[in-house]
N, C-alpha and C positions, 0 to 999 in steps of 0.2 A: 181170289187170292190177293189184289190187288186192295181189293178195300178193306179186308181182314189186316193187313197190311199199316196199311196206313191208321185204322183207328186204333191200331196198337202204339204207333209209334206215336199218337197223340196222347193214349196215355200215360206214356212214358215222360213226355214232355209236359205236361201239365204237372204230373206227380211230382217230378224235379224243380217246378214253379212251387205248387204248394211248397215241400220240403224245403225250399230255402226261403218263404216267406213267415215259413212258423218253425223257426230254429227251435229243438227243445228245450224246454225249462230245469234252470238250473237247481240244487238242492237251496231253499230261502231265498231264491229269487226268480219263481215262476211269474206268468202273466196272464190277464187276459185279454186276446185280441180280437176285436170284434171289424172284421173286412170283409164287407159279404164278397168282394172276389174271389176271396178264397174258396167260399162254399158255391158261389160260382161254378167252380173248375172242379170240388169236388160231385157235385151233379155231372159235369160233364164225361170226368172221366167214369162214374156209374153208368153215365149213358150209354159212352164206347165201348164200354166192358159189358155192358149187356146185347151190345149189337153184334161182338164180335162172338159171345154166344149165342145169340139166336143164328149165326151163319156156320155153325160148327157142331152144332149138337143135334140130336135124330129125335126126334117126336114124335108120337102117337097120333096115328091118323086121325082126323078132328070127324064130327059128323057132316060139316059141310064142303067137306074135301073128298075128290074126286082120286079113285085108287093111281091116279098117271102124276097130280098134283104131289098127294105123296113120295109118291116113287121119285118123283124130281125134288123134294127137299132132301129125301134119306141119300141120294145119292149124291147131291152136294154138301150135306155136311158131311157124308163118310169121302168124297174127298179132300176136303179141307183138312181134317181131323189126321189124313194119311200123311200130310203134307208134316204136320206137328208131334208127330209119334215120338212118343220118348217125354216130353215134355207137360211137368206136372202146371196142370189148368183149373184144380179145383176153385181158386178163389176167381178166377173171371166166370166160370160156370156155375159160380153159387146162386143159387133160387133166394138171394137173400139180397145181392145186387141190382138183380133187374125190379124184385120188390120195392125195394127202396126207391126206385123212380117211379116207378108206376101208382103206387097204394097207398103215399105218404098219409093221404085222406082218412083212407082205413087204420093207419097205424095211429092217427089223430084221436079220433074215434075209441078205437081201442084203449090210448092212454084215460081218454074223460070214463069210459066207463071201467076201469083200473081205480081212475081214484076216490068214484063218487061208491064203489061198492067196497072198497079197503083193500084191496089187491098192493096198491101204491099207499103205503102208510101216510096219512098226514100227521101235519104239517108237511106241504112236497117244495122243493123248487125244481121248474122244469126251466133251464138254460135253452136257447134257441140261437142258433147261428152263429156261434161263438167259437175261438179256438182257444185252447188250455194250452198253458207248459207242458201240466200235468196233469194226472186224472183226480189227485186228492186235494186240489186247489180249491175248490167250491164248499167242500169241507169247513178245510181250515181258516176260509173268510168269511162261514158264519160261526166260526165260536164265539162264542162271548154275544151274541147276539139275540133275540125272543126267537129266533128262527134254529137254535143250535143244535145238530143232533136230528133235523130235518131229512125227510129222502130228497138225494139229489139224483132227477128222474132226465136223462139228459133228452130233449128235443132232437136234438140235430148241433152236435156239439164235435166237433178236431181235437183229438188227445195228443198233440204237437211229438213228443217224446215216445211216443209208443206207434205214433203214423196210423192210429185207427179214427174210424170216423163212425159215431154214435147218432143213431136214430129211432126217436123214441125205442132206446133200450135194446138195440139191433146193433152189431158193433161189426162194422166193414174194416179188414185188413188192407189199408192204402198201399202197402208197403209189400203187400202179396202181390198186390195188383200190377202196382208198378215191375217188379223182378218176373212177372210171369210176360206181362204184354212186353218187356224186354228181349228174352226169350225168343218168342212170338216174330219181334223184327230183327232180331239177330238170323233166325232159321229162314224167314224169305227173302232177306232183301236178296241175296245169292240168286235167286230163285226169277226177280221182276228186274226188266232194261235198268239201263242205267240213266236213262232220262225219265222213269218213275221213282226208283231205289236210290236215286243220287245223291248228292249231300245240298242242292238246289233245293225249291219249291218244287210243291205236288205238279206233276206231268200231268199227261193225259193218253189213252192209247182206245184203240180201235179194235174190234173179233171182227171177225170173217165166221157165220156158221154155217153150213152146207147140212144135208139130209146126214151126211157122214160123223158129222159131231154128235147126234142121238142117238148110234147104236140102234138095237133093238127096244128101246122108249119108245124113237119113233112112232107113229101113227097108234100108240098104243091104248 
């Protein structure tokens, strides 16, 4: 609970960093900003949001997994999951977030074999690590150009004003992220001491486990 916890409230705290260093763009006076801090923090917070789902969601037992192995994942993510009842999770449990950190390689891949068979129209520009005002900014600073009229195929591009975050063509809601991992630390901090949950730096604390904390698991 503890560290479902906390990498909630990291992403909360980052989202609020992003969001005020890429205020959105105004109508004829968008930007482009190019900070890889930014995309820094937004890897990070895909990282947290994929951790705090793999510690909350129930899986299919693997072939190299042991029937007791199992039983002790389903039974900690179905108590984590009881702890947040009520509470809509779809965007931290999206199979699109933990992709995004793991597969970029594959999604790389995928875009070259998109353009070289016509999938991705050419003429393309593919944007990489960049943040927008807006999302038709790329657009309108190739009109007028030999490039005009071009697909713009985004890499891994920040749509500042809409809070989504684009990867080759895969488009993460920052902004779901942020209100759900809010959520998340609003429903435990009640729950963890208040030398962990405190308004201070992260604590630390201690279990005690006895035969009596595995039930019937035990020796199972």
């Amino acid at each position: 609970m503890t560290e479902v916890y906390w990498l909630a409230r990291s992403v909360v705290e980052e989202t609020e960093r992003i969001f005020a260093d890429t205020p959105p763009g105004v109508p004829g006076g968008s930007y482009i900003k190019i900070d890889h801090a930014v995309h820094q923090r937004l890897y990070g917070v895909l990282g947290a949001s994929a951790k705090i789902s793999a510690l909350i969601t129930e899986r299919p037992r693997q072939k190299d997994q042991s029937r007791i192995q199992h039983e002790t994942l389903l039974r900690r993510a179905r108590w984590l999951r009881s702890l947040l009842t009520g509470l809509g999770l779809s965007g931290v449990t999206a199979t699109k977030v933990r992709n995004t950190v793991e597969h970029f390689d594959e999604y790389l891949d995928d875009t070259s074999r998109k353009c070289s068979n016509g999938t991705i129209a050419l003429p393309a520009v593919l944007p990489i690590d960049m943040s927008f005002g807006h999302r038709d900014l790329m657009p309108q600073l190739l009109t007028g150009t030999k490039f005009s009229g071009a697909t713009v195929y985004g890499l891994r591009v920040y749509v500042a004003d809409e809070r989504v975050f684009i990867n080759c063509d895969v488009e993460i809601n920052i902004a779901q992220l942020h209100d759900e991992c809010s959520a998340i630390e609003a429903r435990l901090k009640p729950l963890l001491p208040d030398f962990v949950a405190g308004s201070g730096g992260q604590g630390s604390s201690m279990f005690v486990v006895t035969r009596e904390s595995f039930g019937p698991l035990a020796g199972g």
